[in-house]
C-alpha positions as CSV (number, residue, x, y, z in Angstrom):
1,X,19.1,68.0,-0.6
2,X,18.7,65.1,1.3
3,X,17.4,62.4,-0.9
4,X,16.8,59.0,2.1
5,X,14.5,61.9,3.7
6,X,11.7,60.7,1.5
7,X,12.7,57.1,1.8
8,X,12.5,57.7,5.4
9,X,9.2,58.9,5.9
10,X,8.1,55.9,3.8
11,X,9.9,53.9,5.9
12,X,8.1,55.3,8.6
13,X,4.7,54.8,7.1
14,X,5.2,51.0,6.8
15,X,6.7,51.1,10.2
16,X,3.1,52.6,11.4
17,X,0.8,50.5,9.2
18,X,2.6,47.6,9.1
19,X,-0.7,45.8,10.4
20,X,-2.8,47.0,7.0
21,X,-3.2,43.8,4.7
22,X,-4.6,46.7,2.2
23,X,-0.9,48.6,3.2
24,X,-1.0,50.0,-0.7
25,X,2.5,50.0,-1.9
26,X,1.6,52.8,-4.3
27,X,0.4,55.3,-2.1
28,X,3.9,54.7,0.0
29,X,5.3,55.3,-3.1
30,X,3.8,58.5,-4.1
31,X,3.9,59.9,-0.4
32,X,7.6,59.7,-1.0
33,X,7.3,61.4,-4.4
34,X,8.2,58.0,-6.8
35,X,6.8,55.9,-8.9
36,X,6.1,52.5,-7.9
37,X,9.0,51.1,-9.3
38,X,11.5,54.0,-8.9
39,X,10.3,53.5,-5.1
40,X,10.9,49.8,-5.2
41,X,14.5,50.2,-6.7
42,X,15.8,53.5,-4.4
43,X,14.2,51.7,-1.4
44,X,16.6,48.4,-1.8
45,X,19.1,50.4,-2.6
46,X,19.2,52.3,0.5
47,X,18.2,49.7,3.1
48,X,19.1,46.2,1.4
49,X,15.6,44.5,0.4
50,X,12.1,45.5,-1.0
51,X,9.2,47.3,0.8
52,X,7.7,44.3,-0.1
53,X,10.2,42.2,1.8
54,X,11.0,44.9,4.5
55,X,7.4,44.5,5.4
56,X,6.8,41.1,5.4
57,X,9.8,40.7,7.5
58,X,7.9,43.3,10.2
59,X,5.3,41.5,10.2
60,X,6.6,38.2,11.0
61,X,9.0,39.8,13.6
62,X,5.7,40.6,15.3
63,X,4.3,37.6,15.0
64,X,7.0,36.2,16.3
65,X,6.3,38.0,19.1
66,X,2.6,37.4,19.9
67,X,3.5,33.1,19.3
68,X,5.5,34.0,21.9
69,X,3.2,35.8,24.2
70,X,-0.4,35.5,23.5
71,X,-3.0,33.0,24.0
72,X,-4.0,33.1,20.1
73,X,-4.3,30.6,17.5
74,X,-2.0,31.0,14.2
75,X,-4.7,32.3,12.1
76,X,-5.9,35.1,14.7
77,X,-2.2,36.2,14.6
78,X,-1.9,35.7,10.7
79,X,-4.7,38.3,10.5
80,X,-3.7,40.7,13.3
81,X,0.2,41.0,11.3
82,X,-1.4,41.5,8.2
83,X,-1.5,38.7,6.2
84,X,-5.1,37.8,4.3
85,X,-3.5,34.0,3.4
86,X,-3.0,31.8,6.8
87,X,-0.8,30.0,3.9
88,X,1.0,32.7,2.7
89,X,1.6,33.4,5.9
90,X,2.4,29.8,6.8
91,X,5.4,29.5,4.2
92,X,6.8,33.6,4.8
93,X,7.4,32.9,8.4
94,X,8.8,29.2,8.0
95,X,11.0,30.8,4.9
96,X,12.2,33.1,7.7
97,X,12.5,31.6,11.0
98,X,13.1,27.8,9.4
99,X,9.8,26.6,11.2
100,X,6.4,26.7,10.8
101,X,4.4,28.9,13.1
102,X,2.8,26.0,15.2
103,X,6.8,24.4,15.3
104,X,7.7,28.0,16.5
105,X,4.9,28.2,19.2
106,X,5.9,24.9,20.6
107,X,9.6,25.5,20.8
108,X,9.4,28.9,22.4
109,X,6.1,29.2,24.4
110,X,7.0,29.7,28.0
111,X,10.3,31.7,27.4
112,X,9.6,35.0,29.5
113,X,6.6,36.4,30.7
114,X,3.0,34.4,31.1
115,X,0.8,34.1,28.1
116,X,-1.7,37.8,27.3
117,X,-5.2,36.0,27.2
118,X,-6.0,36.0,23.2
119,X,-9.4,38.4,24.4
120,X,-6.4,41.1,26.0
121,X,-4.2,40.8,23.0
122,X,-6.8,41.5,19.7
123,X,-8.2,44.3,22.2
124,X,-4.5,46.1,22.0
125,X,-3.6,44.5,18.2
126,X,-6.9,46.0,17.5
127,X,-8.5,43.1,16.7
128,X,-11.9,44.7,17.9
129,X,-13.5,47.5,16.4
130,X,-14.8,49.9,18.2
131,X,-18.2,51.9,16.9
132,X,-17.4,55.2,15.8
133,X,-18.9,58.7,17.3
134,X,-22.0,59.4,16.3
135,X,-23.7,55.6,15.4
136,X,-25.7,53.2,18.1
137,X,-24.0,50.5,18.3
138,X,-27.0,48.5,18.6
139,X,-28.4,49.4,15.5
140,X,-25.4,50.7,14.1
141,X,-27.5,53.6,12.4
142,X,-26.2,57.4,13.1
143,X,-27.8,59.2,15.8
C-alpha cells in the first residue's frame, strides 16, 4: 500500500486552497484519514516541515510574487495569500525572505514584466466576488 498517497492528496489540497485563511488543518487531516496530530507528524516526516509551515511558506512565495508584479498595497496582498493578521503576515514573510514586505517591494519592483493594475490582479486572486446564480445582485435577494 502506498502510504505518501494520502499525504499527497493533502498536499494537493493545501496546494489548491492555499488562499483560504479558514484553510482547516483538521479537515486536511481527516481527508487523508489521520488525526490532526498523526497528520502533523507523517506530514514532516515525509516532506521536511509542518502543513502549518509548508503553507505559510506558499503563501509567501505567492506574495512574493504579486510585490513583484501587482499594483497592490501590502495589506490587499496579505489578504489575497491568506493571512487575516497584516502583522502576522508582516513578520512570516520578513522571517523568510529577511525583509519586510514594503523592503521587498522596493528592492525588486521593476524586475520583469510591467506592474498588473491592483483592479486586474484581485479580479484573478479573486479578490471580487461574484453573485451567485439565482440572487439579484442589486438586492441580493433570490429570484
Amino acid at each position: 500500500m502506498d502510504t505518501m498517497r494520502p499525504l499527497r492528496l493533502a498536499k494537493d489540497a493545501m496546494d489548491r486552497d492555499w488562499a483560504e485563511p479558514s484553510l482547516d488543518l483538521e479537515a486536511v487531516a481527516a481527508h487523508a484519514g489521520y488525526s490532526r496530530y498523526h497528520f502533523i507528524r507523517a506530514f514532516k516526516a515525509a516532506y521536511g516541515e509542518t502543513p502549518g509551515q509548508y503553507l505559510t511558506h506558499r503563501r509567501i512565495e505567492r506574495a512574493e510574487d504579486l510585490l513583484r508584479t501587482a499594483d497592490l498595497t501590502v495589506t490587499e496582498i496579505c489578504h489575497l495569500v491568506g493571512f487575516s493578521s497584516l502583522g502576522t503576515f508582516s513578520t512570516r514573510f520578513k522571517a523568510r525572505t529577511g525583509l519586510t514586505p514594503s523592503e521587498y517591494r522596493s528592492k525588486h519592483v521593476g524586475q520583469g514584466a510591467a506592474l498588473i493594475p491592483g483592479c486586474y490582479a484581485l479580479f484573478w486572486a479573486g479578490g471580487f466576488r461574484r453573485p451567485s446564480a439565482g440572487v439579484d445582485s442589486n438586492s441580493g435577494e433570490a429570484d
